[in-house]
Chimera marker file (.cmm) of the C-alpha trace (Angstrom):
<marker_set name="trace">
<marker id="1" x="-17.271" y="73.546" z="-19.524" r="1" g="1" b="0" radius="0.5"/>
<marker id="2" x="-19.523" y="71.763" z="-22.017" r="1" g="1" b="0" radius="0.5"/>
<marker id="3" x="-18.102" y="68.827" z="-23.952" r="1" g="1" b="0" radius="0.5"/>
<marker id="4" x="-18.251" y="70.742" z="-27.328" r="1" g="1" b="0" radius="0.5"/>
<marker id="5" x="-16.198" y="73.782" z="-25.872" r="1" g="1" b="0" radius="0.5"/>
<marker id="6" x="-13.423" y="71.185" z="-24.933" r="1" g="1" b="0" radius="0.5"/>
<marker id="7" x="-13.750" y="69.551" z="-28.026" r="1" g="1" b="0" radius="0.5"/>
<marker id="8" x="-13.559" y="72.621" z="-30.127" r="1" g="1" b="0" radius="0.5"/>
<marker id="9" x="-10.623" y="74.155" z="-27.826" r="1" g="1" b="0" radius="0.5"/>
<marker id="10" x="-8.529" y="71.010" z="-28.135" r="1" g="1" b="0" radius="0.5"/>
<marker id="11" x="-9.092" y="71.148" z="-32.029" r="1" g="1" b="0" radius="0.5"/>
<marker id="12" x="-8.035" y="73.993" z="-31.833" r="1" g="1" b="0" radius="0.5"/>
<marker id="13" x="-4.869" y="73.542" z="-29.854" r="1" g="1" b="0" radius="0.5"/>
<marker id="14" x="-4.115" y="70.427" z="-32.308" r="1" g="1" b="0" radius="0.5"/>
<marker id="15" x="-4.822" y="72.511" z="-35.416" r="1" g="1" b="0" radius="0.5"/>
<marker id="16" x="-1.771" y="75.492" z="-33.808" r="1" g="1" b="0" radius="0.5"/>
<marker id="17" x="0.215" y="73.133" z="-33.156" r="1" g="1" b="0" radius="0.5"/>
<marker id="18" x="-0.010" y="71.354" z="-36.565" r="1" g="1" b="0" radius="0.5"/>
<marker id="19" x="0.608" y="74.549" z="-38.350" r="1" g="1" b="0" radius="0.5"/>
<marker id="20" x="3.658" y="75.149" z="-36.094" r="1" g="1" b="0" radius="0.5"/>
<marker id="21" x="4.913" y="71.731" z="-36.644" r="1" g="1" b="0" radius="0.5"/>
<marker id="22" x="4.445" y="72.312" z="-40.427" r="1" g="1" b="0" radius="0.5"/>
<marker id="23" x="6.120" y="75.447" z="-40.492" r="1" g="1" b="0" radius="0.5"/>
<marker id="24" x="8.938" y="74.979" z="-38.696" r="1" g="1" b="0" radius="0.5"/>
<marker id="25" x="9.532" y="71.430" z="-40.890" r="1" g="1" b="0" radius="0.5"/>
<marker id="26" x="8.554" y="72.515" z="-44.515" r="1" g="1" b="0" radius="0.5"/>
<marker id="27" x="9.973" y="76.299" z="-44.257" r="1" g="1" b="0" radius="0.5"/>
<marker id="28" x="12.245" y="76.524" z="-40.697" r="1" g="1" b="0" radius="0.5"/>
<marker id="29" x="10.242" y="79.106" z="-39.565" r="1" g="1" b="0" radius="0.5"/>
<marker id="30" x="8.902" y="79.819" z="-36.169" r="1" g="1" b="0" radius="0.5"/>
<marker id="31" x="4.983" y="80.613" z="-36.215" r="1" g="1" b="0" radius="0.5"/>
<marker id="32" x="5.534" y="83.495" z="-34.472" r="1" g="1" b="0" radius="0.5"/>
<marker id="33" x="2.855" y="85.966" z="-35.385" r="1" g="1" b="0" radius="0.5"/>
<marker id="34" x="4.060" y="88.938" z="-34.812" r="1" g="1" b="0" radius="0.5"/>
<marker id="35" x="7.502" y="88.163" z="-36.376" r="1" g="1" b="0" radius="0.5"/>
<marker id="36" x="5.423" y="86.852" z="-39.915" r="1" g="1" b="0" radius="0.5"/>
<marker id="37" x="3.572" y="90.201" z="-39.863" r="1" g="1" b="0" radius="0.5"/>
<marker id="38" x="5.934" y="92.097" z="-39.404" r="1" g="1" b="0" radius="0.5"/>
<marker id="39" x="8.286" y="90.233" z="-41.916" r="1" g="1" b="0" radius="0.5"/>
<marker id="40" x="5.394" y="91.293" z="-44.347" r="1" g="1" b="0" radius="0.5"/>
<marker id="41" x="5.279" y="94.801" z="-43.977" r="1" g="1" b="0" radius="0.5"/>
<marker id="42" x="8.684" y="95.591" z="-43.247" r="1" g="1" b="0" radius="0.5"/>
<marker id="43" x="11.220" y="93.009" z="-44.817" r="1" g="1" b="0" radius="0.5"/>
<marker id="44" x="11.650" y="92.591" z="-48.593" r="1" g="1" b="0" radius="0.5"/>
<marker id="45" x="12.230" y="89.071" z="-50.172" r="1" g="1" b="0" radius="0.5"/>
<marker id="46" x="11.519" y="86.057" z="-51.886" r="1" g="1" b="0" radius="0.5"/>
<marker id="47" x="9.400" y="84.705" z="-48.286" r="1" g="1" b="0" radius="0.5"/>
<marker id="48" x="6.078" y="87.272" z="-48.526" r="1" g="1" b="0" radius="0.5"/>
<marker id="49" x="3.871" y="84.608" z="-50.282" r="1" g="1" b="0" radius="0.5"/>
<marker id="50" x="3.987" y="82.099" z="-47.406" r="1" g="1" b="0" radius="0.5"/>
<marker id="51" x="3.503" y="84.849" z="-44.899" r="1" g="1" b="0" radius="0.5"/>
<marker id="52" x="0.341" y="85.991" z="-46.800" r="1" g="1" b="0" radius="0.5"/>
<marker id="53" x="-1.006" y="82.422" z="-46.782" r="1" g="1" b="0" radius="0.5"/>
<marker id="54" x="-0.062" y="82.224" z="-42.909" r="1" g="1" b="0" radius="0.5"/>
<marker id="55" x="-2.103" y="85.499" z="-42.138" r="1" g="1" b="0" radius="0.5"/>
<marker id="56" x="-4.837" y="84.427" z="-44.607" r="1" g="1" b="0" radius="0.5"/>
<marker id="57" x="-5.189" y="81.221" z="-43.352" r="1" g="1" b="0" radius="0.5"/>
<marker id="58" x="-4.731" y="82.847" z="-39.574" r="1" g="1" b="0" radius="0.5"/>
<marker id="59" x="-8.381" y="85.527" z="-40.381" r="1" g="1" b="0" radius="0.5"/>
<marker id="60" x="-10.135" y="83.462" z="-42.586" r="1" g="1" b="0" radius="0.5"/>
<marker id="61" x="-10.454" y="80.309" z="-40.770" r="1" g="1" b="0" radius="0.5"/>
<marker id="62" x="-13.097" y="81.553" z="-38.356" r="1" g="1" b="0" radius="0.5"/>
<marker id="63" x="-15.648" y="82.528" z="-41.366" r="1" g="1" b="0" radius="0.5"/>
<marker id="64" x="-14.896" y="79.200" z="-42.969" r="1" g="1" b="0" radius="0.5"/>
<marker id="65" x="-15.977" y="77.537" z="-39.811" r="1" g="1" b="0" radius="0.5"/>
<marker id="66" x="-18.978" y="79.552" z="-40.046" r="1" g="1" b="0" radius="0.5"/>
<marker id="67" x="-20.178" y="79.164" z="-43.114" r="1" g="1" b="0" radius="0.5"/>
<marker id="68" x="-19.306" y="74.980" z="-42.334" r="1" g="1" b="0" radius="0.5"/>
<marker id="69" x="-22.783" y="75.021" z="-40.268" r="1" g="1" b="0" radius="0.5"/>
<marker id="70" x="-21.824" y="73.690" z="-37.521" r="1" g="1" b="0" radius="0.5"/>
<marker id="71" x="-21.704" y="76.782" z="-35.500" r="1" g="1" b="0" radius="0.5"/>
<marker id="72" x="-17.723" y="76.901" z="-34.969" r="1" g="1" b="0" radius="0.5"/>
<marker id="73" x="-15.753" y="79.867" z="-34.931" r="1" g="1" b="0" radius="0.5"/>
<marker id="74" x="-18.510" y="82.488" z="-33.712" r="1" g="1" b="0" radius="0.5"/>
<marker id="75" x="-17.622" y="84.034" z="-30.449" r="1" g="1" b="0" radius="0.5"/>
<marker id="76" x="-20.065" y="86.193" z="-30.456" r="1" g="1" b="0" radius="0.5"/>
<marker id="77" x="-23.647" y="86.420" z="-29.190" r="1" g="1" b="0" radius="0.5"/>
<marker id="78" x="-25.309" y="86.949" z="-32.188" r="1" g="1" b="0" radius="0.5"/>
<marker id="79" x="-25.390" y="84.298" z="-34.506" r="1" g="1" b="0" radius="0.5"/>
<marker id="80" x="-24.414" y="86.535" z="-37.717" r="1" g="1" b="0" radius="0.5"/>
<marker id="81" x="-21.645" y="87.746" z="-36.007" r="1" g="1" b="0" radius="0.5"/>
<marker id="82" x="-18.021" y="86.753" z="-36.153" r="1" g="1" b="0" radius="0.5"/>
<marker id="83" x="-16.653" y="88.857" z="-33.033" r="1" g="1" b="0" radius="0.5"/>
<marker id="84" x="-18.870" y="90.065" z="-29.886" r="1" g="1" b="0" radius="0.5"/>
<marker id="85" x="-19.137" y="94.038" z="-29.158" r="1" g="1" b="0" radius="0.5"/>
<marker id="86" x="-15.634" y="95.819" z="-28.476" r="1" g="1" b="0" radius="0.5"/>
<marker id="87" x="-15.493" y="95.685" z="-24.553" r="1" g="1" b="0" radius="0.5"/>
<marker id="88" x="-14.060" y="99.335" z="-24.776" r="1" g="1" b="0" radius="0.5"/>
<marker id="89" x="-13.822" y="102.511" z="-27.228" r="1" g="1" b="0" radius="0.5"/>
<marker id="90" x="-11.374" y="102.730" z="-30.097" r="1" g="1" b="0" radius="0.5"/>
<marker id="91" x="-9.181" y="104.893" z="-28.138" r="1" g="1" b="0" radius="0.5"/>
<marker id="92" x="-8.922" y="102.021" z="-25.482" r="1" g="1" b="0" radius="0.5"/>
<marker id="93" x="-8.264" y="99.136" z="-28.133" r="1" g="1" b="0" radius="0.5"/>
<marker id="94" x="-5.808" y="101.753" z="-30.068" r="1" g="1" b="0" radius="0.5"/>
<marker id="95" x="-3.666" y="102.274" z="-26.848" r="1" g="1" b="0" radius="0.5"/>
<marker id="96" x="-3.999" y="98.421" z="-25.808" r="1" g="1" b="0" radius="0.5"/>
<marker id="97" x="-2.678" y="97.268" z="-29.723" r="1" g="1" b="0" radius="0.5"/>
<marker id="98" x="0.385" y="100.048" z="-29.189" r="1" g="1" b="0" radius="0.5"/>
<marker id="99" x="1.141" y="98.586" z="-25.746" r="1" g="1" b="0" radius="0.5"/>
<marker id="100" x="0.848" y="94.772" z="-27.354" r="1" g="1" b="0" radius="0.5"/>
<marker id="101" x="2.884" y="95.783" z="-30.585" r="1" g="1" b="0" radius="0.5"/>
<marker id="102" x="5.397" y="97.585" z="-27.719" r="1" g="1" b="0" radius="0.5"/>
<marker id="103" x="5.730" y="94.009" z="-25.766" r="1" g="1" b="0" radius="0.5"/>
<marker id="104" x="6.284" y="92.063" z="-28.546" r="1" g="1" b="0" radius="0.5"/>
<marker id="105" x="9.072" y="94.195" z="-29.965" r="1" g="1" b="0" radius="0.5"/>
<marker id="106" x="10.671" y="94.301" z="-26.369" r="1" g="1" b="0" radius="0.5"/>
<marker id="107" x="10.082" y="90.438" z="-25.554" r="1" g="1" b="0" radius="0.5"/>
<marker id="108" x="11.441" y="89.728" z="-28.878" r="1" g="1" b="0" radius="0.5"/>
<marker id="109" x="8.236" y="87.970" z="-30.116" r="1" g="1" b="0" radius="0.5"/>
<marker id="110" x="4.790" y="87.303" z="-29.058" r="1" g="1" b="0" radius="0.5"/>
<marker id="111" x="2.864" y="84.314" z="-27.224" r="1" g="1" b="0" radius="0.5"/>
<marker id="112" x="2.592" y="82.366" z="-30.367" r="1" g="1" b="0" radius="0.5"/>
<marker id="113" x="6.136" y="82.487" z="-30.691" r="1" g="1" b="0" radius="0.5"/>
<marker id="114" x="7.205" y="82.339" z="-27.788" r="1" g="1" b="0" radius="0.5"/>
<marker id="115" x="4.686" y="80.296" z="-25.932" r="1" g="1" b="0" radius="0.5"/>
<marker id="116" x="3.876" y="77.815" z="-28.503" r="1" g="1" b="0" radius="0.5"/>
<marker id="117" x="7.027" y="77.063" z="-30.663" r="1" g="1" b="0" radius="0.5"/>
<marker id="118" x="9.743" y="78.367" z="-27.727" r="1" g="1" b="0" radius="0.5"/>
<marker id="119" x="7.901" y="76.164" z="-25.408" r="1" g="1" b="0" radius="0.5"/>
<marker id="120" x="8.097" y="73.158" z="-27.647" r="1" g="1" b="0" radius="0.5"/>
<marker id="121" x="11.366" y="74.224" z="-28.350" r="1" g="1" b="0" radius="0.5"/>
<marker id="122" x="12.449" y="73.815" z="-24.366" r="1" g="1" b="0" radius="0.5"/>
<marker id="123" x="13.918" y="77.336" z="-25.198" r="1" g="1" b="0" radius="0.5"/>
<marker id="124" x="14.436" y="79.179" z="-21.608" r="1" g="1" b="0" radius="0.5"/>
<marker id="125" x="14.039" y="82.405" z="-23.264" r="1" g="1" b="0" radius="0.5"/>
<marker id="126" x="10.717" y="81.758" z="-24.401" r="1" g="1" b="0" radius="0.5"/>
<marker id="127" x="10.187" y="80.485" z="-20.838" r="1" g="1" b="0" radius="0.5"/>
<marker id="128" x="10.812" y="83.596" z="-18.907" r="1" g="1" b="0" radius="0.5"/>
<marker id="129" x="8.936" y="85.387" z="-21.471" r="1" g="1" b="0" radius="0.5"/>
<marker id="130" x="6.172" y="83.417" z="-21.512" r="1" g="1" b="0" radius="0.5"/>
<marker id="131" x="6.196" y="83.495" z="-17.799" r="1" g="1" b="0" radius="0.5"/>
<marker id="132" x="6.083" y="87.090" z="-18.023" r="1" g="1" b="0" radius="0.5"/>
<marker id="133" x="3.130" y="86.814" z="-20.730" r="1" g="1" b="0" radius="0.5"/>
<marker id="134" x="1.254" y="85.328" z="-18.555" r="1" g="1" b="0" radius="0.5"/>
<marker id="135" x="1.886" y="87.160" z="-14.788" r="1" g="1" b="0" radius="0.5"/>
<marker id="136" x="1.389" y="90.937" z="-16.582" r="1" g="1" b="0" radius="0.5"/>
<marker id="137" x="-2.067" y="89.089" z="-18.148" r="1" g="1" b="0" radius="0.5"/>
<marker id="138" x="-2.964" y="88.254" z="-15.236" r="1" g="1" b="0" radius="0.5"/>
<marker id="139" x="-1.965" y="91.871" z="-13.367" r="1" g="1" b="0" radius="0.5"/>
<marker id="140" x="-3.751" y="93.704" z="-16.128" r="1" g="1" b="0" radius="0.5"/>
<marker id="141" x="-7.212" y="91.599" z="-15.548" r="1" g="1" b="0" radius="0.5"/>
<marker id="142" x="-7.103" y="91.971" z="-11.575" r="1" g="1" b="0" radius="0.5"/>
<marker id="143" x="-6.427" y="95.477" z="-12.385" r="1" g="1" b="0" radius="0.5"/>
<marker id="144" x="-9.054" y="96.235" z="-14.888" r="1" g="1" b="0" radius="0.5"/>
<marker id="145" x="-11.769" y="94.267" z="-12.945" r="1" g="1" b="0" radius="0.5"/>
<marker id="146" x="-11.027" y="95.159" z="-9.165" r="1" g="1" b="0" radius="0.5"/>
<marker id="147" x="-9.343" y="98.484" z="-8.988" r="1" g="1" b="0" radius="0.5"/>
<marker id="148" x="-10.641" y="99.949" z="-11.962" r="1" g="1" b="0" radius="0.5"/>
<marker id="149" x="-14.154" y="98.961" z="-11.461" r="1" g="1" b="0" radius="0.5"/>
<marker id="150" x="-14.488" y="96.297" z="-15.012" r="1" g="1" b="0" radius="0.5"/>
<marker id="151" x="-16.840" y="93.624" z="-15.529" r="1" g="1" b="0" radius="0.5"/>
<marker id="152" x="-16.681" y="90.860" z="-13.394" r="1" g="1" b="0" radius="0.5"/>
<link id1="1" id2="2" r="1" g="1" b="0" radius="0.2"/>
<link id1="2" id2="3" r="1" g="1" b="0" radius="0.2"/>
<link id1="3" id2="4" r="1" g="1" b="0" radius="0.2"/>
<link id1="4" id2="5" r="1" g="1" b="0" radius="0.2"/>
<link id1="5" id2="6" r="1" g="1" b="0" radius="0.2"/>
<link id1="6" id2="7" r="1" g="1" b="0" radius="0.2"/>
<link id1="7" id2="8" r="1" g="1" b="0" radius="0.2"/>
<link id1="8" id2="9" r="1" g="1" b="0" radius="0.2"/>
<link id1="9" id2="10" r="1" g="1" b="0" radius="0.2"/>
<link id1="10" id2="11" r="1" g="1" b="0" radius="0.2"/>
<link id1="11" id2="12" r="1" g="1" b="0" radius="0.2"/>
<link id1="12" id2="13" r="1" g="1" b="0" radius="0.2"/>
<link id1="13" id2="14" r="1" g="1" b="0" radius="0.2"/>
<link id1="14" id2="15" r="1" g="1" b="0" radius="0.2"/>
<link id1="15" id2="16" r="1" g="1" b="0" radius="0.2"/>
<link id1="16" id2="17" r="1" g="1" b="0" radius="0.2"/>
<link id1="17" id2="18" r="1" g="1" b="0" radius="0.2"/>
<link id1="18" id2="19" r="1" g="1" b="0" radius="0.2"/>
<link id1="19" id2="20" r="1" g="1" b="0" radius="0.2"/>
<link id1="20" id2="21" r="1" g="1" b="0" radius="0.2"/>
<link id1="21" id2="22" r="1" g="1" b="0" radius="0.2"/>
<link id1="22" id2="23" r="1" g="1" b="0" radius="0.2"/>
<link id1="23" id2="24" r="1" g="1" b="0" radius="0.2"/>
<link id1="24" id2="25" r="1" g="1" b="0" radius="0.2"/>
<link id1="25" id2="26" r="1" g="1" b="0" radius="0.2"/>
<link id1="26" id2="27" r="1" g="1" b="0" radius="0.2"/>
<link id1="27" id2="28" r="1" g="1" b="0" radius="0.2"/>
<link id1="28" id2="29" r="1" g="1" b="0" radius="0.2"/>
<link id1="29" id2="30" r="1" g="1" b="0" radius="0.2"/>
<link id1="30" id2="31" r="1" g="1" b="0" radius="0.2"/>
<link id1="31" id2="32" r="1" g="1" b="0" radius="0.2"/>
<link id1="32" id2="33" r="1" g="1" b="0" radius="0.2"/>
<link id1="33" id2="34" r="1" g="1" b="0" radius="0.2"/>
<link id1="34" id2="35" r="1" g="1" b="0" radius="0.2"/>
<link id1="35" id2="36" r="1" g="1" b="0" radius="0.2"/>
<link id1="36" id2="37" r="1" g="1" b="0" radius="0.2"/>
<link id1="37" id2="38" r="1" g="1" b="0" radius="0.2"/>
<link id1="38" id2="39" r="1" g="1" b="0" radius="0.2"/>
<link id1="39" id2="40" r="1" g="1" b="0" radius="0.2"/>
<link id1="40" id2="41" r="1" g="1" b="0" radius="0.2"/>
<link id1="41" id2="42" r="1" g="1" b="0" radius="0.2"/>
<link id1="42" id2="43" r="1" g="1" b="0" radius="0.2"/>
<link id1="43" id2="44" r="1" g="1" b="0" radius="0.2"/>
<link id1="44" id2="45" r="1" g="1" b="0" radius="0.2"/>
<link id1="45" id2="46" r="1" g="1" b="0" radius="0.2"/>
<link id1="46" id2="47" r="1" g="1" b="0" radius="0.2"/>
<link id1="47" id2="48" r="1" g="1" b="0" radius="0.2"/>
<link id1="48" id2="49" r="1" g="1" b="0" radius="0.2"/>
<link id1="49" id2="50" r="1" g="1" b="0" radius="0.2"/>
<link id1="50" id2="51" r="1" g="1" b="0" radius="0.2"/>
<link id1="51" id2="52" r="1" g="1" b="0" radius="0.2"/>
<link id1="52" id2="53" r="1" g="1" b="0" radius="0.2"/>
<link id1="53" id2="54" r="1" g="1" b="0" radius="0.2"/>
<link id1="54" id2="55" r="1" g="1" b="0" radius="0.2"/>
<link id1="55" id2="56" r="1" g="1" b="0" radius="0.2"/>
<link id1="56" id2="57" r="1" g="1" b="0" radius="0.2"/>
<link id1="57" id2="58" r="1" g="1" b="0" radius="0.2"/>
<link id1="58" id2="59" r="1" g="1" b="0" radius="0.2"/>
<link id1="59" id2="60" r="1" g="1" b="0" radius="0.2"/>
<link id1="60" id2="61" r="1" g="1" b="0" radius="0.2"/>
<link id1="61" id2="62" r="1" g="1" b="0" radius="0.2"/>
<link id1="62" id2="63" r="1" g="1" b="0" radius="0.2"/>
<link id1="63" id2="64" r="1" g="1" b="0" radius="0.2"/>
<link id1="64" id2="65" r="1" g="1" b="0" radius="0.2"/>
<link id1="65" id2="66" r="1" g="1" b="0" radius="0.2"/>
<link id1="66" id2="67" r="1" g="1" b="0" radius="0.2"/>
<link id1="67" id2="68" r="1" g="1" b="0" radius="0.2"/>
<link id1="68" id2="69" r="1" g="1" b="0" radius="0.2"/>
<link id1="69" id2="70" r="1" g="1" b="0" radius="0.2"/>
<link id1="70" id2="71" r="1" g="1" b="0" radius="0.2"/>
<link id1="71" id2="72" r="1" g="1" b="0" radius="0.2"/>
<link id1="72" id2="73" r="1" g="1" b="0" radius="0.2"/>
<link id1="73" id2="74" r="1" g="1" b="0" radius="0.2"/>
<link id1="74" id2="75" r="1" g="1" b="0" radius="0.2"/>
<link id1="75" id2="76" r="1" g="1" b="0" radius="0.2"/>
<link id1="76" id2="77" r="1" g="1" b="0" radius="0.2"/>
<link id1="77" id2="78" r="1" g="1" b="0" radius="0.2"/>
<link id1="78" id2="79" r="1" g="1" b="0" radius="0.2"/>
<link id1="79" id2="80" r="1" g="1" b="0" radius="0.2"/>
<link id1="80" id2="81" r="1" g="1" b="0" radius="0.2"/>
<link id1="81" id2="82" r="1" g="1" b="0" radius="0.2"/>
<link id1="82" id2="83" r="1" g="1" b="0" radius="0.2"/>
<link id1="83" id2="84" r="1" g="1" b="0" radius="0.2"/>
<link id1="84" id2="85" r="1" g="1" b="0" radius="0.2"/>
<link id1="85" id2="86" r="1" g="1" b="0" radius="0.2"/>
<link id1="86" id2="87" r="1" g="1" b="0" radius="0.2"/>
<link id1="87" id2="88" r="1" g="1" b="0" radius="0.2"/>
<link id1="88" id2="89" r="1" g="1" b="0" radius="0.2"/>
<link id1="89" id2="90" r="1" g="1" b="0" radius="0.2"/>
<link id1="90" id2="91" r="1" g="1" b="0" radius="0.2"/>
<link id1="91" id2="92" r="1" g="1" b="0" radius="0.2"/>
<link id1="92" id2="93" r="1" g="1" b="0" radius="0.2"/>
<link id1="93" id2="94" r="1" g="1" b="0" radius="0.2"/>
<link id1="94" id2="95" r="1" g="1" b="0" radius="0.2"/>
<link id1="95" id2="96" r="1" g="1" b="0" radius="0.2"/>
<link id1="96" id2="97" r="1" g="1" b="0" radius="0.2"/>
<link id1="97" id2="98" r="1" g="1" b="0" radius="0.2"/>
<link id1="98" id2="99" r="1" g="1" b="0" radius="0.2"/>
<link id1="99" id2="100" r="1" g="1" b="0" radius="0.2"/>
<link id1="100" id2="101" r="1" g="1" b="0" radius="0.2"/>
<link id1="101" id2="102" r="1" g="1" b="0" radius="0.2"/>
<link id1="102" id2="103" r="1" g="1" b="0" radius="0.2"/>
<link id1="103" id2="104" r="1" g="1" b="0" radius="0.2"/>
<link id1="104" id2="105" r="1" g="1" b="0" radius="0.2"/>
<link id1="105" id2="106" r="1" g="1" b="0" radius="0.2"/>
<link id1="106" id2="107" r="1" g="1" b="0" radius="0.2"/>
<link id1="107" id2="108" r="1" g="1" b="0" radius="0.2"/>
<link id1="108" id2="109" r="1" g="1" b="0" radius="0.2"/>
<link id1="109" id2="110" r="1" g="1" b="0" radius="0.2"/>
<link id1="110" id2="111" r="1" g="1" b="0" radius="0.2"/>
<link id1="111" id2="112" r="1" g="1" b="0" radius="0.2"/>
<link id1="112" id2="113" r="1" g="1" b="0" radius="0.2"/>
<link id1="113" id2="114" r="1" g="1" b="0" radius="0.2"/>
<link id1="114" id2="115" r="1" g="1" b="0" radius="0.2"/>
<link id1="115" id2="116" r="1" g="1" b="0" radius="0.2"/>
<link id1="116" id2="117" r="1" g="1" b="0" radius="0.2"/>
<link id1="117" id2="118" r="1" g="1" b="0" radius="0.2"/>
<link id1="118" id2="119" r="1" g="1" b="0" radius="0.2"/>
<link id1="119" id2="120" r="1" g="1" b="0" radius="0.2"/>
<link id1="120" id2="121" r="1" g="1" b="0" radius="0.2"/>
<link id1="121" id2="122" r="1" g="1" b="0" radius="0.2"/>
<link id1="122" id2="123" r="1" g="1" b="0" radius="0.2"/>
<link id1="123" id2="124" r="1" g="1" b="0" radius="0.2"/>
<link id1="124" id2="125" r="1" g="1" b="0" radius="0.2"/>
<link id1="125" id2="126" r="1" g="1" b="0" radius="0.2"/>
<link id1="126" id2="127" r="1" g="1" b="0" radius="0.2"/>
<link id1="127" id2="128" r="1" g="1" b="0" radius="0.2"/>
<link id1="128" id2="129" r="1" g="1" b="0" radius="0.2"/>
<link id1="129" id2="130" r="1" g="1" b="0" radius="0.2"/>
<link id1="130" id2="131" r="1" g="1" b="0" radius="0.2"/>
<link id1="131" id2="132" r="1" g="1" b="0" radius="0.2"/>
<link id1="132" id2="133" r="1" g="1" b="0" radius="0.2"/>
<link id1="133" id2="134" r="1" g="1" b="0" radius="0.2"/>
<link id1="134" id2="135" r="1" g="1" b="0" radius="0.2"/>
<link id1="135" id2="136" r="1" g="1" b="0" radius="0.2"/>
<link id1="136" id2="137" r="1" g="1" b="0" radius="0.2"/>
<link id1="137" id2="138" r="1" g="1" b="0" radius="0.2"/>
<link id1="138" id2="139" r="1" g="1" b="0" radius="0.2"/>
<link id1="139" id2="140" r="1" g="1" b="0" radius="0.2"/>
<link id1="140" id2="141" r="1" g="1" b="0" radius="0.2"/>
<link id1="141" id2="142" r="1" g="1" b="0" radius="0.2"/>
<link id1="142" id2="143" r="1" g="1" b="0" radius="0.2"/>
<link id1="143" id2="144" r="1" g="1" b="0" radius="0.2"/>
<link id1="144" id2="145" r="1" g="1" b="0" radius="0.2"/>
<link id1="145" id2="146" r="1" g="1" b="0" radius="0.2"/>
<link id1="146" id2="147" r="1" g="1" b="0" radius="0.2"/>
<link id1="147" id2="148" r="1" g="1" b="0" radius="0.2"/>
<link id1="148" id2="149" r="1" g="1" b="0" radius="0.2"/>
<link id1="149" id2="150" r="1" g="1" b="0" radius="0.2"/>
<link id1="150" id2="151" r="1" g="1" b="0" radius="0.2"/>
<link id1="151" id2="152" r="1" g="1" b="0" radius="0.2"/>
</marker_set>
């Protein structure tokens, strides 16, 4: 791994984990992503303008680090890019974000919830899912690459 890939990765790590922090000590609210989002679209209340600025702050960030200069926040090949080619077809990403938006309603929240604020939290329900997270991750990517026949 280059220096700059560590550099920007722990940035990045200390930049979740501030907005976490933040969260949790200004509002009391767990920086769950899942949970915000779907606060937004299904809850009504006085708490919608925070979770737009969350989910603002969440998409835009990588464009502002683009358009910064110093060539952060483009994962893709092509330097105009934001995002690299789909790996699949729609039909593949639709099914995968049914299957995500399944997990998270069964675990009860998603890996940014779980893994990063349950985790700080020393919560052991957020450890067990988090464990489970990260074994079905892990299942699905042996899967895909050696029985399926996926890029290495």
């Amino acid at each position: 791994m280059e220096s700059m890939s560590a550099l920007q990765g722990l940035l990045g790590g200390v930049l979740i984990g501030l907005s976490a922090t933040l969260l949790m000590g200004l509002l009391g609210r767990v920086a769950g992503i899942s949970g915000i989002l779907s606060g937004l679209v299904f809850e009504r209340g006085g708490d919608r303008p925070w979770r737009v600025a969350f989910l603002l702050g969440l998409v835009s960030g990588p464009g502002l680090l683009m358009l910064s200069g110093l060539g952060w926040g483009n994962v893709a090949g092509d330097s105009g890019a934001m995002i690299g080619a789909p790996a699949s077809g729609l039909t593949t990403m639709l099914v995968a974000g049914l299957l995500v938006g399944l997990g998270t309603g069964l675990g009860s929240g998603c890996t940014s919830g779980h893994g990063v604020c349950g985790l700080a939290r020393l919560s052991p329900r957020s450890m067990a899912a988090t464990l489970v997270f990260v074994l079905v991750a892990m299942l699905t990517v042996f899967v895909a690459r050696h029985l399926l026949g996926g890029s290495a």
